[in-house]
C-alpha positions as a Python dict, from the first residue, in 0.01 Angstrom:
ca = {
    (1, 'X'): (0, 0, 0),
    (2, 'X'): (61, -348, -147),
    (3, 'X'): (28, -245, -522),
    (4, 'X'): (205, 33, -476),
    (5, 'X'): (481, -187, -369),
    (6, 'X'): (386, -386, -690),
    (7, 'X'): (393, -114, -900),
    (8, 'X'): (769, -13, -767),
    (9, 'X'): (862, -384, -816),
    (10, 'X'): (730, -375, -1160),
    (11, 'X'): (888, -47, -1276),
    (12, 'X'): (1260, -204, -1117),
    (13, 'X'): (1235, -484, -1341),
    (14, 'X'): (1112, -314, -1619),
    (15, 'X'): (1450, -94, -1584),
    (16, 'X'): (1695, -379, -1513),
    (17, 'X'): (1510, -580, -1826),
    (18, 'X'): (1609, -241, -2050),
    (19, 'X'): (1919, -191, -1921),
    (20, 'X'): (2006, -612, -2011),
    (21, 'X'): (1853, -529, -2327),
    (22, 'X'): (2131, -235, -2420),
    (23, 'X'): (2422, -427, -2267),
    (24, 'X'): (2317, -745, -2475),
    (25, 'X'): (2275, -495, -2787),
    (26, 'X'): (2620, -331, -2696),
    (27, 'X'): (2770, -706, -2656),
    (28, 'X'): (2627, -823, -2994),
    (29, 'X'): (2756, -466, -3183),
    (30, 'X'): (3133, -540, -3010),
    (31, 'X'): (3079, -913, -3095),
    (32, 'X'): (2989, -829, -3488),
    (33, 'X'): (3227, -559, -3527),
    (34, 'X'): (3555, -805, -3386),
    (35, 'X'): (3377, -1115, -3594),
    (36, 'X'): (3495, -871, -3895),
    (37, 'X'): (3861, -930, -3844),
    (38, 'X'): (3859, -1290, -3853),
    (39, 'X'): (3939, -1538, -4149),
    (40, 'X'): (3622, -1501, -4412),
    (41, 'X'): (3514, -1881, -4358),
    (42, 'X'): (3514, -1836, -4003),
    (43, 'X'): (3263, -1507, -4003),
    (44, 'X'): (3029, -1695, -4280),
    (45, 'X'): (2974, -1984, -3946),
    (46, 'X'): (2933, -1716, -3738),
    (47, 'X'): (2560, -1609, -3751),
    (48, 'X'): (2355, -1331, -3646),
    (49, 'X'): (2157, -1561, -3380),
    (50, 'X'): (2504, -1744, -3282),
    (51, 'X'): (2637, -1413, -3214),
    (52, 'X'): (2319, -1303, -3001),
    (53, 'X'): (2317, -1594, -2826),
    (54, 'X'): (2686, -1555, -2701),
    (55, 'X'): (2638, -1218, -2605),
    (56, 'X'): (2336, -1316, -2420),
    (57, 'X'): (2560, -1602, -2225),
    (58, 'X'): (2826, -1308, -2139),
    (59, 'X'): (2510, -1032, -2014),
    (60, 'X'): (2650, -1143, -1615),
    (61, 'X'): (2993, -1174, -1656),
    (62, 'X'): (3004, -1540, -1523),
    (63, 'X'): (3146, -1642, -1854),
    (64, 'X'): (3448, -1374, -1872),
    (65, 'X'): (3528, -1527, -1523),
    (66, 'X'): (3485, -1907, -1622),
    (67, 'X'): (3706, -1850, -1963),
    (68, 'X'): (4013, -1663, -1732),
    (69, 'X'): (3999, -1970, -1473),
    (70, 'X'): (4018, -2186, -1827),
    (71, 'X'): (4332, -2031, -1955),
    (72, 'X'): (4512, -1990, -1630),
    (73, 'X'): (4438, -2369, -1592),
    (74, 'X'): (4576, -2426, -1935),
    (75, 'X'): (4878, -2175, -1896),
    (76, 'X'): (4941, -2351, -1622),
    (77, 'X'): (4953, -2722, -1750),
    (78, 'X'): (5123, -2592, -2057),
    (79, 'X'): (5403, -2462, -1863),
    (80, 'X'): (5431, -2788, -1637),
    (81, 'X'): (5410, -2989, -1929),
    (82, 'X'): (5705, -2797, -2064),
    (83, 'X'): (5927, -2786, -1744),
    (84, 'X'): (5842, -3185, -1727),
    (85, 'X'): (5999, -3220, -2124),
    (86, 'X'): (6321, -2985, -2028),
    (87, 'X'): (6329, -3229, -1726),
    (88, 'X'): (6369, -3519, -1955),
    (89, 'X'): (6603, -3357, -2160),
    (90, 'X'): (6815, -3252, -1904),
    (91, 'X'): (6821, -3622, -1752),
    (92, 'X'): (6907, -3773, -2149),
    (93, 'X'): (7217, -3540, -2147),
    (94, 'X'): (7326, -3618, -1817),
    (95, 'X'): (7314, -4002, -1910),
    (96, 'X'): (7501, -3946, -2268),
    (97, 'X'): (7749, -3756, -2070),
    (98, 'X'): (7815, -3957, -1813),
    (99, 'X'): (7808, -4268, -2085),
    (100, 'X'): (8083, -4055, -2312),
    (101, 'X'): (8309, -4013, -1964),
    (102, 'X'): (8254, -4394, -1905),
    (103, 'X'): (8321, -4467, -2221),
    (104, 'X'): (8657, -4247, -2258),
    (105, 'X'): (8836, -4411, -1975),
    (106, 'X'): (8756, -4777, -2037),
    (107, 'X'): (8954, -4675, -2307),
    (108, 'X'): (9218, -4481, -2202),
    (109, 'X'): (9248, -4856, -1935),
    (110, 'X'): (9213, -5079, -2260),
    (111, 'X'): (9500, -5262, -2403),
    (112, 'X'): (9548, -5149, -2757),
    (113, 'X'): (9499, -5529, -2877),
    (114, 'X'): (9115, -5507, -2744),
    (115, 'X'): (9061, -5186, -2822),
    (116, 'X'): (8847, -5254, -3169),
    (117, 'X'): (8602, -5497, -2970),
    (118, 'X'): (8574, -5242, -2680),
    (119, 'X'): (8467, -4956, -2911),
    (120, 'X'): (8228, -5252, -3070),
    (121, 'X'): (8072, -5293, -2745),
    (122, 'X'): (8071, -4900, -2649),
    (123, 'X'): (7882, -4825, -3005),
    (124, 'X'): (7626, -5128, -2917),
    (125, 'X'): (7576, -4952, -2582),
    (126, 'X'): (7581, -4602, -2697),
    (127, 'X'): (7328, -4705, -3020),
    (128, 'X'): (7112, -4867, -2729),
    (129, 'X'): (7112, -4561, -2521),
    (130, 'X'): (7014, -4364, -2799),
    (131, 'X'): (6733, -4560, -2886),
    (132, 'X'): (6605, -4555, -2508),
    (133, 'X'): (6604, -4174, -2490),
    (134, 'X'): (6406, -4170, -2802),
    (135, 'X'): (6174, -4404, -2724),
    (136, 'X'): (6102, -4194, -2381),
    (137, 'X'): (6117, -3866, -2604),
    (138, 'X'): (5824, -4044, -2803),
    (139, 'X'): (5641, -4087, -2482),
    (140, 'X'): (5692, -3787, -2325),
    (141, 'X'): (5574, -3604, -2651),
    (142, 'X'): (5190, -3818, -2674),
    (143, 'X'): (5188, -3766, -2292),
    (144, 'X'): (5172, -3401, -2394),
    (145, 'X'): (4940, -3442, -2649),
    (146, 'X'): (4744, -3665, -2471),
    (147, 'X'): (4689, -3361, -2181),
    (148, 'X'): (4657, -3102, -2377),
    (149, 'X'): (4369, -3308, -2544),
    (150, 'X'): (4251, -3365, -2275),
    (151, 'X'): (4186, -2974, -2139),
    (152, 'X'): (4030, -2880, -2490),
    (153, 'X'): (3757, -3137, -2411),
    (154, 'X'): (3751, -2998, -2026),
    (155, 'X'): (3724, -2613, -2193),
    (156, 'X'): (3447, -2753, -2424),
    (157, 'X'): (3300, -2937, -2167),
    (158, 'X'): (3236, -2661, -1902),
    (159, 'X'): (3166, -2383, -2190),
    (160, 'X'): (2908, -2587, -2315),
    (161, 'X'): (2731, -2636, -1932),
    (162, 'X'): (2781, -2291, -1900),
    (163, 'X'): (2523, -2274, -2166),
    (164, 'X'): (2790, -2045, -2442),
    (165, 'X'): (2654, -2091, -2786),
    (166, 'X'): (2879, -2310, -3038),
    (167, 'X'): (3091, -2504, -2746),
    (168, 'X'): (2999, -2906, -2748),
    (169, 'X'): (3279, -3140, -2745),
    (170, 'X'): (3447, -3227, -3062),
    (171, 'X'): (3737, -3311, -3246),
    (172, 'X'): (3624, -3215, -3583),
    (173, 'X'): (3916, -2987, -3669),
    (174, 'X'): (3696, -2695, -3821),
    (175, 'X'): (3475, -2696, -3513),
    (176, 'X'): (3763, -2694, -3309),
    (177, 'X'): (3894, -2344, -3506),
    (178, 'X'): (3550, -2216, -3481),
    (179, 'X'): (3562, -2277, -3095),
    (180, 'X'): (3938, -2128, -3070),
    (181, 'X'): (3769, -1831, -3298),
    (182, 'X'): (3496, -1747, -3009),
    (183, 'X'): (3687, -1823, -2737),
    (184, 'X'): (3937, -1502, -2877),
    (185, 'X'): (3631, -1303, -2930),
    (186, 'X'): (3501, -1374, -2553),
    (187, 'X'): (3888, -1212, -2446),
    (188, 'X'): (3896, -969, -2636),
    (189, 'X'): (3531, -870, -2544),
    (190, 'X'): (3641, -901, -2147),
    (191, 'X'): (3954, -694, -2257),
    (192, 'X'): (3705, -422, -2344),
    (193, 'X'): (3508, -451, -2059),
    (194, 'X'): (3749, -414, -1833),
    (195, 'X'): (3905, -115, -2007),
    (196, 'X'): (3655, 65, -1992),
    (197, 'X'): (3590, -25, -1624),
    (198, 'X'): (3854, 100, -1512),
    (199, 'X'): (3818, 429, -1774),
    (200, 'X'): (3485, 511, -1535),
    (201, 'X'): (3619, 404, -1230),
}
């Protein structure tokens, strides 16, 4: 009874092992045929066995899922990052404003006999002012950077425990385009996938 078992055991696996074979050939054929429309440097880095090797890390679907929770975490901070800026901006014309308004009626109050060293003083402050909101422009701006940095090595970091081909961190700026290159290959892939998902379903 036991081998018979076996045999039935032996024969599933045998027909789950083909049918990963075909979906890793179907992957690699999808994968070659969108490598095509990419820049002509990019497709000569991209290699027959690199290409194999990614489609074999996206046979389960894991890494569709793990590259949507990447962007959404990046759309996100992108979009907090930006609200944070128009924050700042918003706050640096409030303060000029309220700085003009100051300004206007210490002079409209000013005796005409102190009015050259009061506009003195009002550029001083004004040029000061200026300089302040730049300076905190300037910081805002590498904040940004600095996060945004800072999720490219996160992306890198969990692609590359996830075990997809051609993701290690890096800030070589041709790696870097290589990784943005298969990371728009893995959505457009999942794009397909789910098309046609939903076509059979």
């Amino acid at each position: 009874m036991e081998r018979f078992g076996g045999v039935g055991g032996y024969e599933a696996a045998a027909e789950q092992l083909s049918r990963q074979q075909e979906r890793h050939y179907r992957l690699l054929s999808e994968l070659q045929a969108l490598v095509k429309a990419l820049p002509s440097p990019c497709q000569q880095r991209l290699s027959y066995t690199t290409l194999s090797d990614l489609a074999l890390a996206l046979l389960d679907g894991t890494v569709f899922e793990i590259v949507q929770g990447l962007l959404e975490i990046q759309h996100l901070t992108e979009k907090n990052l930006y609200s944070q800026r128009l924050q700042l901006h918003s706050e640096h014309r409030g303060l000029k404003q309220e700085l003009f308004h100051r300004h206007k009626e210490a002079q409209q109050c000013c005796r005409p006999h102190n009015l050259p060293l009061l506009r003195a003083a009002q550029q001083r402050e004004m040029e000061a002012v200026e300089q302040r909101i730049r300076e905190e422009q300037r910081m805002m701006d590498e904040k940004i950077v600095l996060e945004l940095d800072q999720k490219v090595i996160d992306q890198q970091s969990t692609l590359e425990k996830a075990g997809v081909s051609g993701f290690y961190i890096t800030t070589n700026p041709q790696e870097l385009t290589l990784q943005m290159n298969l990371l728009e290959l893995i959505r457009k892939l999942q794009q397909k996938e789910s098309e046609s998902e939903r076509a059979f379903s």
